[in-house]
PyMOL commands that place a pseudoatom at each C-alpha (Angstrom):
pseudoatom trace, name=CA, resn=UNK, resi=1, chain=A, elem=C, hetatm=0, pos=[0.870, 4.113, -5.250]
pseudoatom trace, name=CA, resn=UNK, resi=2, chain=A, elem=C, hetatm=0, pos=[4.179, 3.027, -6.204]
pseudoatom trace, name=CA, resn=UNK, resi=3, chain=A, elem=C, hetatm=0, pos=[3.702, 2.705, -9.958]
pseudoatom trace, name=CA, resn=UNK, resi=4, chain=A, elem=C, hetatm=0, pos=[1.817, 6.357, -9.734]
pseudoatom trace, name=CA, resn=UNK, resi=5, chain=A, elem=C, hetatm=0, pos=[4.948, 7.288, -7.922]
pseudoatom trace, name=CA, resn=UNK, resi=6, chain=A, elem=C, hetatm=0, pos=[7.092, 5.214, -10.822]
pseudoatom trace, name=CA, resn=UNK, resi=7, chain=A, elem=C, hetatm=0, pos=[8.798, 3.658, -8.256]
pseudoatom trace, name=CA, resn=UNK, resi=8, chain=A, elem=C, hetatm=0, pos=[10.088, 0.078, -9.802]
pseudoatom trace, name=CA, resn=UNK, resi=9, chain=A, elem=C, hetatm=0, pos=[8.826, -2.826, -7.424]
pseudoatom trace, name=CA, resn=UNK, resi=10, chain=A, elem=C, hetatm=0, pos=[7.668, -6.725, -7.848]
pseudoatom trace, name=CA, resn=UNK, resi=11, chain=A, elem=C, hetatm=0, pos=[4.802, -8.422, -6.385]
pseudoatom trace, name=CA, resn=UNK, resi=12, chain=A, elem=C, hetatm=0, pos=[5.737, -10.600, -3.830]
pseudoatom trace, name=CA, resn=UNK, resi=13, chain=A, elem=C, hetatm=0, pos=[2.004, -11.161, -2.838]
pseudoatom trace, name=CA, resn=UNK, resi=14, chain=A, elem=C, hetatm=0, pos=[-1.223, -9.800, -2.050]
pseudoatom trace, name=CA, resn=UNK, resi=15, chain=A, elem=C, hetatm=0, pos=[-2.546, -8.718, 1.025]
pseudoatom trace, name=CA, resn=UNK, resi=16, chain=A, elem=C, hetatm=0, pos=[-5.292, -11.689, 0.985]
pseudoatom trace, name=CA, resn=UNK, resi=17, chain=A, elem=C, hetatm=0, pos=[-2.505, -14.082, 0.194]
pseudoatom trace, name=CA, resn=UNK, resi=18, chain=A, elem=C, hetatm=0, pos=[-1.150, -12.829, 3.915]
pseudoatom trace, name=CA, resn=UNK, resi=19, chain=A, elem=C, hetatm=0, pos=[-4.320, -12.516, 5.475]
pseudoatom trace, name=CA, resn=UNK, resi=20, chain=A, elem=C, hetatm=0, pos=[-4.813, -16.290, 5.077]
pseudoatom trace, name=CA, resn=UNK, resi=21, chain=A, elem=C, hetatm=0, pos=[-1.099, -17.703, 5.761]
pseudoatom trace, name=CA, resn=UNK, resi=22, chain=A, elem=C, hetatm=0, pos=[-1.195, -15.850, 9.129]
pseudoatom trace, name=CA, resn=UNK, resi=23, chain=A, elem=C, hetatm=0, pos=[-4.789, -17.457, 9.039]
pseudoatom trace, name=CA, resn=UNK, resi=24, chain=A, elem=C, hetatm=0, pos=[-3.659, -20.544, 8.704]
pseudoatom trace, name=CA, resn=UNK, resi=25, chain=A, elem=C, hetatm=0, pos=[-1.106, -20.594, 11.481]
pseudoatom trace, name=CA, resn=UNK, resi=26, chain=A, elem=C, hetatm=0, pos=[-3.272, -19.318, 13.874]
pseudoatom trace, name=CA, resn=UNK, resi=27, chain=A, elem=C, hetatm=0, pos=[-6.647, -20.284, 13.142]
pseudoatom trace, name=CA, resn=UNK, resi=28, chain=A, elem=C, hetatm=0, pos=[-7.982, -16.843, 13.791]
pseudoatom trace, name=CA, resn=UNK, resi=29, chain=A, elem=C, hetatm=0, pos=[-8.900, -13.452, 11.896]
pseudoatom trace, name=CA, resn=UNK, resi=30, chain=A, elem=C, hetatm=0, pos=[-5.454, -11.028, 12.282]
pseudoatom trace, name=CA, resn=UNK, resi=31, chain=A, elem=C, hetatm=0, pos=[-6.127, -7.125, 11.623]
pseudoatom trace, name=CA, resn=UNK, resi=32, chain=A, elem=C, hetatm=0, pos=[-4.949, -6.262, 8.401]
pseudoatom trace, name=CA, resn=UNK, resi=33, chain=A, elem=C, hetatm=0, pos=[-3.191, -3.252, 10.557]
pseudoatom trace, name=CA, resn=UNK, resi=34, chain=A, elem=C, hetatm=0, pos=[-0.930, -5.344, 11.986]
pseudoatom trace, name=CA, resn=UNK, resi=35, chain=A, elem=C, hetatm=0, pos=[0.211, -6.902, 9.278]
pseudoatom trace, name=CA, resn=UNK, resi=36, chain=A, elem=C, hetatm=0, pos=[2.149, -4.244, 7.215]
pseudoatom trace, name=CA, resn=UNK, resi=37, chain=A, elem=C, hetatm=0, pos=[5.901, -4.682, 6.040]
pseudoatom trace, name=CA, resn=UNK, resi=38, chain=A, elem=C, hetatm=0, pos=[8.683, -2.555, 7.672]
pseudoatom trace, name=CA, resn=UNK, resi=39, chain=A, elem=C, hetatm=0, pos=[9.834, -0.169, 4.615]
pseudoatom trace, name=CA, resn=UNK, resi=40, chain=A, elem=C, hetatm=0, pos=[13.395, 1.937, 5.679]
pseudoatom trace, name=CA, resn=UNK, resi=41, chain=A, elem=C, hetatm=0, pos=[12.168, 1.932, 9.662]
pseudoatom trace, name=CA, resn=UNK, resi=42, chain=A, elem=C, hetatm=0, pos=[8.700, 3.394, 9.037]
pseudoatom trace, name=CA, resn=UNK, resi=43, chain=A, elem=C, hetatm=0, pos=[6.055, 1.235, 9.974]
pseudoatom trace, name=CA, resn=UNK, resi=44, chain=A, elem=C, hetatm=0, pos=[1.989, 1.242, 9.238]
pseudoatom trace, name=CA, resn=UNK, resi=45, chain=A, elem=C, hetatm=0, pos=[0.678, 2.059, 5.792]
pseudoatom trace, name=CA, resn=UNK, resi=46, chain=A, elem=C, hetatm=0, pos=[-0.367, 5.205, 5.589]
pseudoatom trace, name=CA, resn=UNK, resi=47, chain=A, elem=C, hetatm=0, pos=[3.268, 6.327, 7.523]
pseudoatom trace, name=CA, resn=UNK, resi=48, chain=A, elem=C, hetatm=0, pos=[4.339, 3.992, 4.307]
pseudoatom trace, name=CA, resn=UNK, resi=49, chain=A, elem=C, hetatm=0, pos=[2.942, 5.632, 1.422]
pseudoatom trace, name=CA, resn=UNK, resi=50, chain=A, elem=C, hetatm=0, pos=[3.180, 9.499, 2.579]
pseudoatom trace, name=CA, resn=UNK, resi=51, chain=A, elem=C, hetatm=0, pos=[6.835, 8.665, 3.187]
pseudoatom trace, name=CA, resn=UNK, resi=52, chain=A, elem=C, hetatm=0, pos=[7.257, 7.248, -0.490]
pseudoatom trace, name=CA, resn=UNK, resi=53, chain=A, elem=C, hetatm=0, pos=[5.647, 10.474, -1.383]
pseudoatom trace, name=CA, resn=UNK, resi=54, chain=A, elem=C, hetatm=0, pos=[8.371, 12.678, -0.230]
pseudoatom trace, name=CA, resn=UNK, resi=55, chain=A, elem=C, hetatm=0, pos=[10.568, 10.260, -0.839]
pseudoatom trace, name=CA, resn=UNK, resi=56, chain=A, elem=C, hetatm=0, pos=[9.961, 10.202, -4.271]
pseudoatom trace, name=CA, resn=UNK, resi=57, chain=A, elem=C, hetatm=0, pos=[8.225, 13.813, -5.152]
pseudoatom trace, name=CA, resn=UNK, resi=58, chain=A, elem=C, hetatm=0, pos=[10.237, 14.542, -8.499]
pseudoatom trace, name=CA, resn=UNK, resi=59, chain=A, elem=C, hetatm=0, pos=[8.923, 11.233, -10.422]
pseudoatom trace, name=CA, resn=UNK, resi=60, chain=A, elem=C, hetatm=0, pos=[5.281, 10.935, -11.157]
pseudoatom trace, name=CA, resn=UNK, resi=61, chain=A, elem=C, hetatm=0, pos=[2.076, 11.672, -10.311]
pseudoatom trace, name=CA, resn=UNK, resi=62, chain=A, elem=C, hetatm=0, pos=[2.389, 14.236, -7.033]
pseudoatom trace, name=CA, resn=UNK, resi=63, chain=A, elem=C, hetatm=0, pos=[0.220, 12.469, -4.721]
pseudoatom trace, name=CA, resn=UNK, resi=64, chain=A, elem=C, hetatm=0, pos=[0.880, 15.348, -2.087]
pseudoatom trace, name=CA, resn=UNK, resi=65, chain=A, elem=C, hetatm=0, pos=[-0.230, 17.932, -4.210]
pseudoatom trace, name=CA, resn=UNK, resi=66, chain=A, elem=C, hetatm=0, pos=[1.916, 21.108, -5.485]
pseudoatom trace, name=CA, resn=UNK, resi=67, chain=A, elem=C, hetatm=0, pos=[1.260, 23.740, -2.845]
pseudoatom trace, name=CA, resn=UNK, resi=68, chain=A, elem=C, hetatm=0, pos=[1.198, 24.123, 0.960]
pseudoatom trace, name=CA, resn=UNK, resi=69, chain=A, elem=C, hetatm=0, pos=[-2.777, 24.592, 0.074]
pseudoatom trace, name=CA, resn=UNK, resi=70, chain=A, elem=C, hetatm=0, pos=[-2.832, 21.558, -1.745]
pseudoatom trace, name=CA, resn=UNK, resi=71, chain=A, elem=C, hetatm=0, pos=[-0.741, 19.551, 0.372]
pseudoatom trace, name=CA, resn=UNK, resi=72, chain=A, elem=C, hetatm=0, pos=[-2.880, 20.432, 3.348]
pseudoatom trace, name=CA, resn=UNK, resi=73, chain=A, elem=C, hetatm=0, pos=[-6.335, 19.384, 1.531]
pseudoatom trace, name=CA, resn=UNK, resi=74, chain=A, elem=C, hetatm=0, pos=[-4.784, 16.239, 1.126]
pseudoatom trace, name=CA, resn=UNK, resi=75, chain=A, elem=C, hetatm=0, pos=[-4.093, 15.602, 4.754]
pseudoatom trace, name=CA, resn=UNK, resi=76, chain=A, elem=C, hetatm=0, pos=[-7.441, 16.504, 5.806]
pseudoatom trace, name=CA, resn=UNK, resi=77, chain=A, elem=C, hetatm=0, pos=[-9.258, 14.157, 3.268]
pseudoatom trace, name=CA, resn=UNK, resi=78, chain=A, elem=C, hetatm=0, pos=[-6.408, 11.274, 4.256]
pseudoatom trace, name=CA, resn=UNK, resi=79, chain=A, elem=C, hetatm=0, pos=[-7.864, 12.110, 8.297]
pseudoatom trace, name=CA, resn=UNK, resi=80, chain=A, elem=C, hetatm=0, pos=[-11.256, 11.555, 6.568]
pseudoatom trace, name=CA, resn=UNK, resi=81, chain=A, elem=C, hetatm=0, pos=[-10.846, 8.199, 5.207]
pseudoatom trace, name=CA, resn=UNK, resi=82, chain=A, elem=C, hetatm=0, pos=[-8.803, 6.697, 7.434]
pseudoatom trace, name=CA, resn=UNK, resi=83, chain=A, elem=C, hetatm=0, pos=[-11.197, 7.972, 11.028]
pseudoatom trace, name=CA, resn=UNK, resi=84, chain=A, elem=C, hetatm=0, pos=[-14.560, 7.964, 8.926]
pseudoatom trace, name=CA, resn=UNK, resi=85, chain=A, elem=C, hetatm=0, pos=[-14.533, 6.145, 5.639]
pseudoatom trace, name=CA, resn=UNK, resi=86, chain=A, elem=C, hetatm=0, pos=[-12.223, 3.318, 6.546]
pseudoatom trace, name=CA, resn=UNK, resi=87, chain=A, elem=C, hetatm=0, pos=[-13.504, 1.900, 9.739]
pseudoatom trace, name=CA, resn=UNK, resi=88, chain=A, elem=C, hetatm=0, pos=[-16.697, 1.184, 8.490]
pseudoatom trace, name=CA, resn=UNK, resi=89, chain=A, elem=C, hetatm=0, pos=[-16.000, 0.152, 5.074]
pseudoatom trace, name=CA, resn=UNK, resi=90, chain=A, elem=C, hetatm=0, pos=[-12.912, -2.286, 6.354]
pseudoatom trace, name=CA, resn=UNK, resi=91, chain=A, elem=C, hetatm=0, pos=[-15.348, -4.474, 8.710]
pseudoatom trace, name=CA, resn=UNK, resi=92, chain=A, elem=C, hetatm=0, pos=[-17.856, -4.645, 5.945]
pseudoatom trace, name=CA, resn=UNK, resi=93, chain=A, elem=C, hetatm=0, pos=[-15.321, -5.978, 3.700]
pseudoatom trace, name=CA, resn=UNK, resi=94, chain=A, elem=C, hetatm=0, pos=[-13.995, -8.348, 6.308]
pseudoatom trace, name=CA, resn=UNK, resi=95, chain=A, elem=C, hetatm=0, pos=[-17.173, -9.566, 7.205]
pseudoatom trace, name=CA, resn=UNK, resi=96, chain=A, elem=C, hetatm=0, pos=[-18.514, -10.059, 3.365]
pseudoatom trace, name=CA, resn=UNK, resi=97, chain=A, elem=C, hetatm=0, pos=[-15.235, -11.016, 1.862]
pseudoatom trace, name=CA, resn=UNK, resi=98, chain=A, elem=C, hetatm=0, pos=[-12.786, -11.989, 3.925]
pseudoatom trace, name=CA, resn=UNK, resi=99, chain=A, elem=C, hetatm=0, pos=[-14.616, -14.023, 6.580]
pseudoatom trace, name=CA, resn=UNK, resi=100, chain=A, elem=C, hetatm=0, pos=[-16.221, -16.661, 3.970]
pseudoatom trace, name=CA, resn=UNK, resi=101, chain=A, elem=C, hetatm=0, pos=[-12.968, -16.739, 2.320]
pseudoatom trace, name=CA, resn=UNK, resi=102, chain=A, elem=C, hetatm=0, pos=[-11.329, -18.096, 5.400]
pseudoatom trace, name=CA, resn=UNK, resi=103, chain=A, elem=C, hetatm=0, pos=[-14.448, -20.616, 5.724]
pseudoatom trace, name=CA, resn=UNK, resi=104, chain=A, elem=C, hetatm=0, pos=[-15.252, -18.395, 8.588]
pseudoatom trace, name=CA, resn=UNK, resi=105, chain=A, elem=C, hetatm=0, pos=[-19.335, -17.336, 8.848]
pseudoatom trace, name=CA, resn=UNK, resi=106, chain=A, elem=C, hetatm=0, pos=[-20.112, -13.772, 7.861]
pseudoatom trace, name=CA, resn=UNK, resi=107, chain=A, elem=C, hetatm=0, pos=[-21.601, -11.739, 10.494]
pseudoatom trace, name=CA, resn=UNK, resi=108, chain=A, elem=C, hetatm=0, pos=[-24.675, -9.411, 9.613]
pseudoatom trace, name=CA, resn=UNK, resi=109, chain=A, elem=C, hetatm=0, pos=[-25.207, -7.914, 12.834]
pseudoatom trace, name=CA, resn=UNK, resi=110, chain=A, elem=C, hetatm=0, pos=[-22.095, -5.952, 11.634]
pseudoatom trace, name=CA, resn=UNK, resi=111, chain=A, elem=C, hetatm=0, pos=[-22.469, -4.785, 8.334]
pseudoatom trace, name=CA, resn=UNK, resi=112, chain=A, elem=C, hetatm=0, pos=[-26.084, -4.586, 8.929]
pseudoatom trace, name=CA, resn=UNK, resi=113, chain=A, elem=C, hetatm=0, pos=[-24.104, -1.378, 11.754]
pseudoatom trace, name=CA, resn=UNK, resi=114, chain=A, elem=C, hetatm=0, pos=[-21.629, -0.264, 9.778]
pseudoatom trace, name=CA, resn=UNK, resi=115, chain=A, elem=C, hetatm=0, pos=[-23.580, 0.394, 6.334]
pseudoatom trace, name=CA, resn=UNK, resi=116, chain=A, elem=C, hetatm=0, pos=[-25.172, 3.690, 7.527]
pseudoatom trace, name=CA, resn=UNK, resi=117, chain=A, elem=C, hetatm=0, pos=[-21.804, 4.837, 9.077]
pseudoatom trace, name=CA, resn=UNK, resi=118, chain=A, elem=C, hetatm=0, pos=[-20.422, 4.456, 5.396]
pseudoatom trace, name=CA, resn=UNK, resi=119, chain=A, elem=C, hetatm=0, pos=[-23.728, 5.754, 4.129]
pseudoatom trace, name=CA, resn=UNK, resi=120, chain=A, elem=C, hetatm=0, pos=[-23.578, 9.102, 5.990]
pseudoatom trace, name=CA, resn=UNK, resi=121, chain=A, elem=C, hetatm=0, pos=[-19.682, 9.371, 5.107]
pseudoatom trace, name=CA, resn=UNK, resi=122, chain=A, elem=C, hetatm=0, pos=[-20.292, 8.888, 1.699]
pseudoatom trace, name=CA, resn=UNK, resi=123, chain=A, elem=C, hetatm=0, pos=[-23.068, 11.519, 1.523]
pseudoatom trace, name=CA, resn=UNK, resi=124, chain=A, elem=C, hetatm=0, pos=[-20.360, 13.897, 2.764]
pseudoatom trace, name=CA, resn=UNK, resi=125, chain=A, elem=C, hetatm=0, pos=[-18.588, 12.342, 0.327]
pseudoatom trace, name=CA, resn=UNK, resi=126, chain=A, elem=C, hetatm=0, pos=[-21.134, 13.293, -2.239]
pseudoatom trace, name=CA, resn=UNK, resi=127, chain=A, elem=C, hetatm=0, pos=[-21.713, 16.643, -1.249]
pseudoatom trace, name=CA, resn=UNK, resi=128, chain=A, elem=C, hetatm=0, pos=[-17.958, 17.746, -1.678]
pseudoatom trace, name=CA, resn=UNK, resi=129, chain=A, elem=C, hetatm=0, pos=[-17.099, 15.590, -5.133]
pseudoatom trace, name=CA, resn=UNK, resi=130, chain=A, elem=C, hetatm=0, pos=[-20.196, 17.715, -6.428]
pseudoatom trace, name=CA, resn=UNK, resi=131, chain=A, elem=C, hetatm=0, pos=[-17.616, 20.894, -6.710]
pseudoatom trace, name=CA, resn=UNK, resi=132, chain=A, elem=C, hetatm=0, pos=[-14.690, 19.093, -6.851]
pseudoatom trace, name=CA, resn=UNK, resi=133, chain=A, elem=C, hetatm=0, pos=[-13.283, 16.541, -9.183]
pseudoatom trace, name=CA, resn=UNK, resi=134, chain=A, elem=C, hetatm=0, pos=[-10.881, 15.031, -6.108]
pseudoatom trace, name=CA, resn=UNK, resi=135, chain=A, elem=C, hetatm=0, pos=[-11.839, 14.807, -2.450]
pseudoatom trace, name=CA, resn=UNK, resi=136, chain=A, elem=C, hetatm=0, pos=[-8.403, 17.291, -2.432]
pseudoatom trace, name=CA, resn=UNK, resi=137, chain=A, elem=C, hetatm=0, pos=[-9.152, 19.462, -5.570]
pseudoatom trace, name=CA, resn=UNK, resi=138, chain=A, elem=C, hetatm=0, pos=[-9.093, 19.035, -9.438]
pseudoatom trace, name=CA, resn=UNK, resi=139, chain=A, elem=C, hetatm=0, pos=[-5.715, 16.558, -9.125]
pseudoatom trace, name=CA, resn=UNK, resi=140, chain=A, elem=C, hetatm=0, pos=[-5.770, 12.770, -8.242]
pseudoatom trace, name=CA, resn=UNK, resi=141, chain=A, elem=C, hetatm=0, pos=[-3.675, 12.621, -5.114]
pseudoatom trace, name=CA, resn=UNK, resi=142, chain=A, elem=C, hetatm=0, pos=[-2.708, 10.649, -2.102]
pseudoatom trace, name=CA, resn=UNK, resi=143, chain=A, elem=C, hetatm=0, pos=[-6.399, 11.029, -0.586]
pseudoatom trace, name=CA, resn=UNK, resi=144, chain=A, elem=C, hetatm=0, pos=[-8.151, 9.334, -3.820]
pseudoatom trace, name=CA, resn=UNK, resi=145, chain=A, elem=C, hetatm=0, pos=[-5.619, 6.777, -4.029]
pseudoatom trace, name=CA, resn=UNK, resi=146, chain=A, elem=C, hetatm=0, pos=[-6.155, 5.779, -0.235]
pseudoatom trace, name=CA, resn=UNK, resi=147, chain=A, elem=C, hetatm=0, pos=[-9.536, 4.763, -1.027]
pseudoatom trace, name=CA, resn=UNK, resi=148, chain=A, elem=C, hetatm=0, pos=[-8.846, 2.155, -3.445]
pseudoatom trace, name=CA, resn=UNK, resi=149, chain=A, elem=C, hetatm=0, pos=[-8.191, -0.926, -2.297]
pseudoatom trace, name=CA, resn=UNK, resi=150, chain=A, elem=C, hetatm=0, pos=[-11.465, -1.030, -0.037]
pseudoatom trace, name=CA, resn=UNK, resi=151, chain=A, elem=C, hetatm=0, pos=[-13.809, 0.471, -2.163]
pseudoatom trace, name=CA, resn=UNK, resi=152, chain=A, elem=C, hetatm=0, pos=[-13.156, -2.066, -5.023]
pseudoatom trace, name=CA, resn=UNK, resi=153, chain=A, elem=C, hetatm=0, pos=[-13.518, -4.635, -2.334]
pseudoatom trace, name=CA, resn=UNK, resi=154, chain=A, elem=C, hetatm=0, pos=[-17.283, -2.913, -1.583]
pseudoatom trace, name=CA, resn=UNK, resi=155, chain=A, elem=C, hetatm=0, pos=[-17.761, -2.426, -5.600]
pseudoatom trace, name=CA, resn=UNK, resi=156, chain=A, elem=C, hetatm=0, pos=[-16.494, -6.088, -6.826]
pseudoatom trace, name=CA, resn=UNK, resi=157, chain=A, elem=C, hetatm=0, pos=[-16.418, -8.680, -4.127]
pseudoatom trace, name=CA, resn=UNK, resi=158, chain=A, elem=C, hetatm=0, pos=[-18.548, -7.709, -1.150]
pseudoatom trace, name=CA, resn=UNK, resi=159, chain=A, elem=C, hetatm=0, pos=[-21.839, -6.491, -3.262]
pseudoatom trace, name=CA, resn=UNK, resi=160, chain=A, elem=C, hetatm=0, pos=[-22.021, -3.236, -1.997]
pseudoatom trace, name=CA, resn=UNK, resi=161, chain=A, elem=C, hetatm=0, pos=[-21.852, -1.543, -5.221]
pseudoatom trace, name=CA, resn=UNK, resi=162, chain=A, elem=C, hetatm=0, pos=[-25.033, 0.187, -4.622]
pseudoatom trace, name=CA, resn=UNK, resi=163, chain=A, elem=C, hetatm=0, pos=[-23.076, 2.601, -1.762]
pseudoatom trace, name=CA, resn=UNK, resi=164, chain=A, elem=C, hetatm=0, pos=[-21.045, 4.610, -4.580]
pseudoatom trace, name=CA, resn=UNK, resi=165, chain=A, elem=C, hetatm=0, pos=[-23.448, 4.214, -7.655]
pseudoatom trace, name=CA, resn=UNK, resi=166, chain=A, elem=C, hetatm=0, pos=[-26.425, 5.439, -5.585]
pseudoatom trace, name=CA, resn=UNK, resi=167, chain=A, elem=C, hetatm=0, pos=[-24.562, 8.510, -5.389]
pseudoatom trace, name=CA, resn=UNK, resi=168, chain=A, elem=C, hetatm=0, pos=[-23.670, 10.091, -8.719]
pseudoatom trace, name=CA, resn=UNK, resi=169, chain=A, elem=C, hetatm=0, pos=[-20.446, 12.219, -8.204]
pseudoatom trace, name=CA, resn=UNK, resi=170, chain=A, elem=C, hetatm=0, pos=[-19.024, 9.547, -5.898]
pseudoatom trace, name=CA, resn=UNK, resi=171, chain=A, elem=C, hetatm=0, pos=[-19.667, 7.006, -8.549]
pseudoatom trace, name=CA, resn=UNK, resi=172, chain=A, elem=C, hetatm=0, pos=[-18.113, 9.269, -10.910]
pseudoatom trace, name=CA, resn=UNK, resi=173, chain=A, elem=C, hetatm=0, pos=[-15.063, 9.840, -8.817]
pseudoatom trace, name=CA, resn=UNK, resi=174, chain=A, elem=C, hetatm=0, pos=[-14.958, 6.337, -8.360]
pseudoatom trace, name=CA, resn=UNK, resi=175, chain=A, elem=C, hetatm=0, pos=[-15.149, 5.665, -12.141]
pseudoatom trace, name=CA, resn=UNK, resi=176, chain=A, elem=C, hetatm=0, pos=[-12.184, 8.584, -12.851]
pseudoatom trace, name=CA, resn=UNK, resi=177, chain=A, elem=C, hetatm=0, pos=[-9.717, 6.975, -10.109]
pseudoatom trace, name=CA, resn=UNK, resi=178, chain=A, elem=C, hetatm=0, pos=[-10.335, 3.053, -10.288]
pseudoatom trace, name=CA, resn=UNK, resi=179, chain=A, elem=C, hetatm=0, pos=[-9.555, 3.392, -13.968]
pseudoatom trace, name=CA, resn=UNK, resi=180, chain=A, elem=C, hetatm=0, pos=[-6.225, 5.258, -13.617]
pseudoatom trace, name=CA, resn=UNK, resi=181, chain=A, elem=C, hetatm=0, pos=[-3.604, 3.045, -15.770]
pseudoatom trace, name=CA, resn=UNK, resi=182, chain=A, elem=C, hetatm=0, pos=[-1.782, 2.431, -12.551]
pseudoatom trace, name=CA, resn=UNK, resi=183, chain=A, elem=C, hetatm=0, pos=[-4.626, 1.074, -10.513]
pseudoatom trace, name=CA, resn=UNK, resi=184, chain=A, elem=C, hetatm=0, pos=[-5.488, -1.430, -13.333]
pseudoatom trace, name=CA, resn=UNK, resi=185, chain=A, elem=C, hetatm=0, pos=[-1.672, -2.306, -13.110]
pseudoatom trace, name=CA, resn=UNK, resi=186, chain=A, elem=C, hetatm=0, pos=[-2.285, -3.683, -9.894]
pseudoatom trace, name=CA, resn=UNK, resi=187, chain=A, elem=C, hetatm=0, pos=[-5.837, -5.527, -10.300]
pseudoatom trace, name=CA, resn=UNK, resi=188, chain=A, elem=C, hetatm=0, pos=[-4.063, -7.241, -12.962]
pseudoatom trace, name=CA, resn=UNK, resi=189, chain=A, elem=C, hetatm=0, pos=[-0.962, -8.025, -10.835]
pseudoatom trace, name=CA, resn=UNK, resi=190, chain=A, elem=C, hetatm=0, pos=[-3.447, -9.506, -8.315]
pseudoatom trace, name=CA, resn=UNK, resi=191, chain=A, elem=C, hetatm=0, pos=[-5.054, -12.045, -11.043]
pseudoatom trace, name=CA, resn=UNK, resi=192, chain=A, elem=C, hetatm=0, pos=[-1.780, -13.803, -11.898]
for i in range(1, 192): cmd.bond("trace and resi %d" % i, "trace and resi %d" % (i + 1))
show_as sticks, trace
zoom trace
């Protein structure tokens, strides 16, 4: 987001990276959620990156979209991945990634639950992309760019690849946004 936003920042670490120091101290899994970084008195991710968006709306890509229409698409397809798409897709990727990465056992009671959730999700998901380029419209925004970092979790580490190539305009929205220069910025950040 920030280098679509060409906002200048350094890599301090990755969210794994925190996962497993608070891991380590504690000796038990820690929510992701309550682990995000305090950024000019706005707290929680999401608050995070629309605030950056505003914040920085004259310099690059605009996430937000150009028009009240726009901007409003956006918000309802942000509602949609973080009530419908993220819940499920975040405890399969912390059961199938994160849990054996922290030596912990993966449970398969719960992905074996939360893979139709996704499933049904991502046939909306399928249904829409099928007239539109974006889950917003024909522009990459804010709502595309939310659904990054756990659906190349789902694609690359967690084996789950078959829930967005089943479907051919989610794979191909998947293709068009994990391949955005900025995105690949980051994935390469992450290997060093």
């Amino acid at each position: 987001m920030l280098d679509n936003q060409a906002i200048e920042f350094d890599s301090v670490s990755t969210m794994f990276d925190l996962i497993m120091a608070i891991w380590n101290e504690t000796n038990r899994f820690v929510p992701v959620n309550i682990a995000h970084v305090i950024f000019d008195r706005c707290a929680e991710s999401r608050a995070i990156v629309r605030y950056l968006c505003e914040k920085f709306a004259g310099q690059g890509t605009p996430l937000l979209g150009k028009t009240v229409k726009d901007k409003a698409l956006v918000s309802q397809w942000l509602e949609v991945e973080s009530q419908n798409y993220n819940p499920a897709a975040s405890l399969i990727v912390r059961e199938k990634v994160f849990a054996p990465r922290m030596g912990a056992p993966s449970d398969e009671s719960v992905v074996a639950a939360q893979t139709p959730k996704l499933e049904k999700t991502l046939d909306v998901y399928e249904a829409h992309l099928a007239k539109s380029k974006f889950l917003a419209g024909d522009f990459f925004s804010l709502a595309d760019l939310s659904h990054l970092p756990y659906t190349n979790l789902l694609v690359n580490a967690a084996g789950k690849s078959d829930l967005i190539s089943s479907r051919p305009h989610v794979s191909a929205w998947w293709n068009a946004i994990s391949q955005r220069p900025a995105f690949q910025k980051v994935l390469a950040m992450a290997k060093q």
